[in-house]
C-alpha positions in Angstrom: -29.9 -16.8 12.6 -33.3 -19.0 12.7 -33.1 -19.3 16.8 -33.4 -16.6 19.4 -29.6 -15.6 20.4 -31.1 -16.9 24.3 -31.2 -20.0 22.4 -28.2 -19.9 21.0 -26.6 -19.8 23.9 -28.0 -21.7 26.1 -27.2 -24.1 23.1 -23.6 -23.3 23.5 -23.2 -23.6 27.4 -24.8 -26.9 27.2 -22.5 -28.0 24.8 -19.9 -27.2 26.5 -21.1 -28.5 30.0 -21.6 -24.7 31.5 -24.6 -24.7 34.3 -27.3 -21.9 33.5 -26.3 -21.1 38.0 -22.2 -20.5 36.5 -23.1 -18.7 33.7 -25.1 -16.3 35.9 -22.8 -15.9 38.6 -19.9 -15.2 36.2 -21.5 -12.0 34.7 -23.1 -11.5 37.9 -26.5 -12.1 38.1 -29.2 -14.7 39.5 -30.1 -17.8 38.3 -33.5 -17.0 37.2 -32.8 -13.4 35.9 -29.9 -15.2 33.9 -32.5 -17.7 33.0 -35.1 -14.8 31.6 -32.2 -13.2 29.7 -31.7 -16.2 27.8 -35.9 -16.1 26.8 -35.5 -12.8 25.7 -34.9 -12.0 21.8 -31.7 -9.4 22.8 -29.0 -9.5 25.1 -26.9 -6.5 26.5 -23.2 -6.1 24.1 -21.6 -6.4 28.0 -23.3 -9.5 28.5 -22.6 -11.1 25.3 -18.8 -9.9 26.0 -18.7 -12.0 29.3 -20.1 -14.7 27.8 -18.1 -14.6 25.0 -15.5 -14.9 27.6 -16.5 -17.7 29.5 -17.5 -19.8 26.2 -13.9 -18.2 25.0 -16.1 -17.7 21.6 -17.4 -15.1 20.0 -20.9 -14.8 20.4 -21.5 -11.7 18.3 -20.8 -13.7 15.2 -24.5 -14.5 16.0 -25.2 -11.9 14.1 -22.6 -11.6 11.0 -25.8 -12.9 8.8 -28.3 -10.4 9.6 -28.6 -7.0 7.7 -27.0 -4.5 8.4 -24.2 -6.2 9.9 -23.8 -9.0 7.2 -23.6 -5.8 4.4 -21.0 -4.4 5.9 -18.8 -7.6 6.5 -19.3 -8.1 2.9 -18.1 -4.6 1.8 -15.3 -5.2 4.8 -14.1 -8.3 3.2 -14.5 -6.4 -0.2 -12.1 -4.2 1.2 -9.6 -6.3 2.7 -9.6 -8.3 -0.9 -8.9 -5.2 -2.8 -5.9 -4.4 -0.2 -4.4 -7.4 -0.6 -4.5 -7.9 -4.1 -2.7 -4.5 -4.1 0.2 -5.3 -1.9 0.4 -8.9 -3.4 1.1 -7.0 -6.9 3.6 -4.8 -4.8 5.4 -7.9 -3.4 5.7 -8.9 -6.8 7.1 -5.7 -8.1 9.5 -5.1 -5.4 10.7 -8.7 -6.2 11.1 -8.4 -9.5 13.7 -5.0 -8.5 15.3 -7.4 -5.8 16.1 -9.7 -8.6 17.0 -7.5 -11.2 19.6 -5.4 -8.7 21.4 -8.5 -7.9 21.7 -9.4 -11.7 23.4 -5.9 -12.0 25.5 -6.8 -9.4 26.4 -10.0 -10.5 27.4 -8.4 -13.8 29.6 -5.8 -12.4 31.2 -8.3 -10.3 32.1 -10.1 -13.6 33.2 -7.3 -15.2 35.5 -6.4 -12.6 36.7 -9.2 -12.8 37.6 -9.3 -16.0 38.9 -5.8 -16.3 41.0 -6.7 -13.3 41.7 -10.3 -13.6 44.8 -10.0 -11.1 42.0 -9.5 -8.2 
């Protein structure tokens, strides 16, 4: 991100309507030591979890663009891709046997049928 995560947030209270004096008191703290947090460069993980909260948003996607973190939710979604192009060709395969048993059954119905046409 271009702006200070203190920025960020303060960015994100204002928008929606969240006092700097609430914001402190829900993750317990003074006005003016919230107010210094949010001019600092880094905020504590349990303070970016309460204000997550409060927001109901997560704030650590702050960080999903910067290195190392953006790396590894790249190989992460690399991952997940891989996974689910796997079980997507299993679904098909496991279709395709779904299918093909109930023509076999549909056949030996038939020829019961006509082996035993009294039935």
């Amino acid at each position: 991100m271009n702006i200070p995560i203190g920025k960020y947030i303060s960015q994100k209270l204002r928008s929606k309507g969240i006092l700097n004096k609430d914001a402190a008191t829900f993750i317990g703290l003074s006005k003016s030591a919230f107010e210094k947090i949010l001019a600092q460069n880094d905020i504590y993980g349990s303070r970016l979890l309460k204000l997550s909260a409060l927001l109901d948003e997560n704030l650590f996607e702050y960080y999903e663009s910067e290195e190392p973190i953006a790396s590894y939710r790249k190989k992460e979604l690399e991952e997940y891709e891989a996974k689910l192009t796997s079980l997507s060709e299993r679904v098909e395969q496991l279709t395709k046997r779904v299918l093909d048993q109930e023509e076999v059954i549909r056949l030996l119905k038939e020829k019961e049928q006509f082996l035993n046409p009294s039935k």
